[in-house]
C-alpha positions in Angstrom: 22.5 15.9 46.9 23.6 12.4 47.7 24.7 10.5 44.2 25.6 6.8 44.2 28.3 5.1 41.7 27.3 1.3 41.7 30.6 0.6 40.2 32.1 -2.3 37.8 33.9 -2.8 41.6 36.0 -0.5 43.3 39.1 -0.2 40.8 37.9 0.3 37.9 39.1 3.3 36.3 35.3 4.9 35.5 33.7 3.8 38.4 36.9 5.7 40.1 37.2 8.6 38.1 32.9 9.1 38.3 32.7 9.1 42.4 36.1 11.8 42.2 34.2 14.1 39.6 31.4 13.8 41.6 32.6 14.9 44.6 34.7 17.8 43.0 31.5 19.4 41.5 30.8 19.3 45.3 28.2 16.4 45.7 27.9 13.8 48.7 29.4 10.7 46.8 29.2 6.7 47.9 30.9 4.3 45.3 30.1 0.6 46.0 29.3 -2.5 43.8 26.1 -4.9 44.2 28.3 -7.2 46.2 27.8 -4.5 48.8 24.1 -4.1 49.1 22.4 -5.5 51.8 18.9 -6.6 51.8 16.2 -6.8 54.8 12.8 -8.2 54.3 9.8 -9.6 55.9 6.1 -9.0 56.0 6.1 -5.3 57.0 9.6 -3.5 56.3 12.4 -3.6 53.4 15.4 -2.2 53.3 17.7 -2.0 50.9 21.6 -0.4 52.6 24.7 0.1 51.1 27.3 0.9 54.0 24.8 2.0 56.6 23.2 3.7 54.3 19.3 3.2 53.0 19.2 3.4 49.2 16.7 5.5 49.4 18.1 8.3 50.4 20.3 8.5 47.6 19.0 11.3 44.7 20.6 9.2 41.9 22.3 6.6 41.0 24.6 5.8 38.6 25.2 1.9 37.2 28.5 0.7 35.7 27.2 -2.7 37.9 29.4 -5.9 36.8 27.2 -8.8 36.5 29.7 -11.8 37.0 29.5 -14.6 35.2 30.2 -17.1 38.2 27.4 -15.1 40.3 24.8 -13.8 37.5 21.7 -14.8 38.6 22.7 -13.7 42.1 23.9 -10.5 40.4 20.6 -10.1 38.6 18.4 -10.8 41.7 20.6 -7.7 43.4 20.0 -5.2 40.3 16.7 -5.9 39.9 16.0 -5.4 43.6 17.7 -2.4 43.8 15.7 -1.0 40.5 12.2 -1.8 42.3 13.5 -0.1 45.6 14.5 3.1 44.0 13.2 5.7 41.3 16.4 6.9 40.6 18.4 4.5 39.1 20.2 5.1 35.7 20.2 2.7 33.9 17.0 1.3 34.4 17.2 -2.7 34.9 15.7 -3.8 31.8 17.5 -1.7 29.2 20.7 -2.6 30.7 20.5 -6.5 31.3 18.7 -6.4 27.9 22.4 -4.8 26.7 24.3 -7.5 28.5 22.9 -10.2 25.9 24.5 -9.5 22.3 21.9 -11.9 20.9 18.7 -10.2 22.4 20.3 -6.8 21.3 20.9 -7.7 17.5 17.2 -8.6 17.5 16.0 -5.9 18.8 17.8 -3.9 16.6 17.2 -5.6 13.7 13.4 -6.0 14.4 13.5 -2.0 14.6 15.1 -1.6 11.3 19.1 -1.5 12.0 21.9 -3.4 10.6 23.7 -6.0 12.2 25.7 -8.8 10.8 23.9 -12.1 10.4 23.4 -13.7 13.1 22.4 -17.3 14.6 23.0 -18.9 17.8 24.0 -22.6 17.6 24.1 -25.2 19.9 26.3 -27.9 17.9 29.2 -28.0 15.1 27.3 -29.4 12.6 25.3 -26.1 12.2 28.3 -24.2 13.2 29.7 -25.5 10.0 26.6 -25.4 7.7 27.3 -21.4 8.3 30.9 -21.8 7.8 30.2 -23.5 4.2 27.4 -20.3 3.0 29.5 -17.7 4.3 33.1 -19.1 4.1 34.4 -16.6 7.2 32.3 -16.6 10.3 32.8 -14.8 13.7 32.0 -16.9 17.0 31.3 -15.4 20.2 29.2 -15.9 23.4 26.0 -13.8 23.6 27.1 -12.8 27.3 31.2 -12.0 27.1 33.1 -8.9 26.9 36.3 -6.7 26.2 36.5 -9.3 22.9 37.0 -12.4 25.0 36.5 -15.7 23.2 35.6 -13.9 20.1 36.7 -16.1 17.4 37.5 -15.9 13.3 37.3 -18.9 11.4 38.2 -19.0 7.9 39.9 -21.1 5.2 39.8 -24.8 7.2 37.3 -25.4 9.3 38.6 -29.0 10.3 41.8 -27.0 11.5 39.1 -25.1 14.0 36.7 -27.3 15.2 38.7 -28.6 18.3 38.7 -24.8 19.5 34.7 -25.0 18.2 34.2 -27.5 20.3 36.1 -26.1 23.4 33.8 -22.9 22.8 30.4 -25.3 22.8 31.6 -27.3 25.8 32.3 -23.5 27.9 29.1 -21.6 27.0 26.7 -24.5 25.7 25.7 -21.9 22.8 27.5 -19.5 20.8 26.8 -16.7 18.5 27.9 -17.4 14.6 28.1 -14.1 12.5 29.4 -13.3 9.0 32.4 -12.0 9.1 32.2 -8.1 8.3 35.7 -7.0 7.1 37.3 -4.0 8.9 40.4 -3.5 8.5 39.9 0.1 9.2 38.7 -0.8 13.0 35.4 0.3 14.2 34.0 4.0 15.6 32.9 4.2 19.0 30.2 6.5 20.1 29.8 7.0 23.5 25.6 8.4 23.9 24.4 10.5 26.9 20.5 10.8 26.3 20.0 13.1 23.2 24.0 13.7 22.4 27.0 11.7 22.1 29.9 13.1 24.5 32.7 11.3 22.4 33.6 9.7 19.3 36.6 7.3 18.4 37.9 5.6 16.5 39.2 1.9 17.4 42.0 0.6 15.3 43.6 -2.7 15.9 47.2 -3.3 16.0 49.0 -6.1 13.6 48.6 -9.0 16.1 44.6 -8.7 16.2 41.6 -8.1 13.8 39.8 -7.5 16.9 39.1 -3.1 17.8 39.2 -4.1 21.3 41.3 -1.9 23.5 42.5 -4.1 26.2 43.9 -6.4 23.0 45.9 -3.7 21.8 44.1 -1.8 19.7 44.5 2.0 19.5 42.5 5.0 19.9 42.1 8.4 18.2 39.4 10.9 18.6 37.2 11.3 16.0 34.1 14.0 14.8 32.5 11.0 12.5 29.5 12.1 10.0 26.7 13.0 11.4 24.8 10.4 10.4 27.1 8.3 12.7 26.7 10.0 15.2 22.5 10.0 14.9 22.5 6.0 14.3 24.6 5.0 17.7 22.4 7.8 19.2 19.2 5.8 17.9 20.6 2.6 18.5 21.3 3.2 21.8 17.5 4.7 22.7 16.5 1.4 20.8 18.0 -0.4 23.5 16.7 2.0 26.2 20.1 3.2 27.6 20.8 7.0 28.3 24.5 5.9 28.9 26.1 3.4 26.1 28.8 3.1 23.9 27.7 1.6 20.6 30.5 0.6 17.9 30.2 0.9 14.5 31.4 -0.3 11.4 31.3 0.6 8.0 31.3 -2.2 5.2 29.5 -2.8 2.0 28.2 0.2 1.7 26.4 0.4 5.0 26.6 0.8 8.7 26.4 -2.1 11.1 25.9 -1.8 14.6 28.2 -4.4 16.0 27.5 -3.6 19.7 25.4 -1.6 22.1 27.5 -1.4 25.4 25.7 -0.3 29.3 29.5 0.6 30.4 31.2 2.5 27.8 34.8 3.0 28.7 36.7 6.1 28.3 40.1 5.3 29.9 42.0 5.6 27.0 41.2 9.5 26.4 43.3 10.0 29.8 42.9 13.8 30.4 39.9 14.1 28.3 38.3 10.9 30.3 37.3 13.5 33.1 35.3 15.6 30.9 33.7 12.6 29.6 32.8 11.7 33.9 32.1 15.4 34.5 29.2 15.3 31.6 27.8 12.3 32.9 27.5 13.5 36.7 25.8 16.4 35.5 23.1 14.9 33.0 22.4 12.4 35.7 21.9 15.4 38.1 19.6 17.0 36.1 17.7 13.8 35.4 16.5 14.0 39.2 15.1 16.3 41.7 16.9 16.4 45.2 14.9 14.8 47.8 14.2 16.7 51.0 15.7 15.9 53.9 14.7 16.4 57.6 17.4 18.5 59.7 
């Protein structure tokens, strides 16, 4: 069986850690990002290589794929070329550029019954503001961002902010404005694999941050949340369409909002426990194909 990691690139510690699990549980393993892929078209043949190697030969293939900011519609042409080339790609195109846009994924989710903070995407300060005055603490964020980049709190003066408003505006030409949901507490990760979650954390953020994002300091601890946590990231992430995600979750008011649906859940902080987290993944996706037959 030949399995493909289309990797974040060729660092990063998941991609890295999937292509050595796989080839310990004894697989033929090619890691490689879509800046590698190579394309050959014309009336009568297309091919689609990686390295020498037709993408079709490969029984599955894994996607942590980065789509760049700087390159994204050349990024998305590659992706989606490489999902009509092959049958074995997880995830599937649609679910996982759907993932990339917070904004498309809140609606979804809400339009399917799921709470999610309010949420409106605004193009100017004035409206930014108008927000600002109902709900008196507002988060602002780009739909398309990560790892809590340019994610934003505004509170108490909003003349004090609007300069870094306006900076936001003038990088991304919209943002997302939320109500702020309070957690102190952080957030719980649950990282799905089709039908089952493989891991459960909890994200706490350190004195310098309100932010549960791990590259900003926040820490981690393993968790066995409620069941009824674990079911809603589950359903939120089959909401989406992704068999591989990390949704967090926040408790507030009473209820559970889904904050995010991510297409590359990290596990790097688990450190020893990251490889069982790979080593579950490499075999669901295994089982989620048939080998294809080769000619000796």
């Amino acid at each position: 069986m030949l399995i493909g990691i289309l990797g974040w690139d060729h660092e990063e510690f998941e991609s890295v850690q999937l292509g050595k699990v796989s080839k310990e549980l004894g697989y033929d393993t090619l890691l490689f990002s879509l800046q590698d892929i190579e394309m050959d078209i014309s009336a009568s043949h297309k091919s689609i290589h990686v390295f020498g190697t037709d993408l079709k030969e490969f029984d599955v293939i894994i996607s942590r794929a980065q789509l760049r900011k700087d390159y994204y519609q050349e990024d998305l042409q590659v992706l989606y070329s490489l999902n009509e080339y092959v049958d074995c790609l997880i995830d599937h195109y649609s679910s996982f550029t759907l993932s990339e846009s917070k904004l498309l994924t809140y609606q979804k989710l809400a339009n399917h019954g799921f709470t999610v903070p309010d949420t409106f995407l605004c193009k100017d300060v004035g409206s930014i503001r108008r927000i600002f005055d109902h709900y008196s603490q507002i988060v602002i964020k780009p739909s398309f961002g990560y790892a809590g980049q340019d994610v934003e709190k505004i509170e108490k003066s909003f003349e004090q902010n609007e300069k870094l408003i306006e900076t936001l505006l003038h990088k991304y030409g919209s943002v997302l404005v939320q109500e702020f949901i309070p957690h102190p507490d952080g957030d719980i990760r649950v990282t799905t694999l089709g039908d089952d979650a493989i891991v459960c954390f909890n994200r706490l953020p350190n004195d310098k941050t309100w932010k549960a994002n791990v590259g900003m300091g926040a820490t981690i601890e393993r968790i066995t949340p409620p069941q009824e946590v674990v079911d809603l990231g589950i359903e939120a992430a089959k909401c989406i369409g992704l068999q591989i995600s990390g949704v967090d979750i926040v408790r507030s008011k009473g209820k559970y909002y889904i904050f995010e649906v991510n297409n590359c859940p990290g596990w790097y902080p688990l450190q020893e426990d990251g490889e069982e987290v790979a080593r579950e993944i490499i075999r669901y996706c295994v089982n989620k194909v048939k080998p294809k037959e080769r000619v000796l």
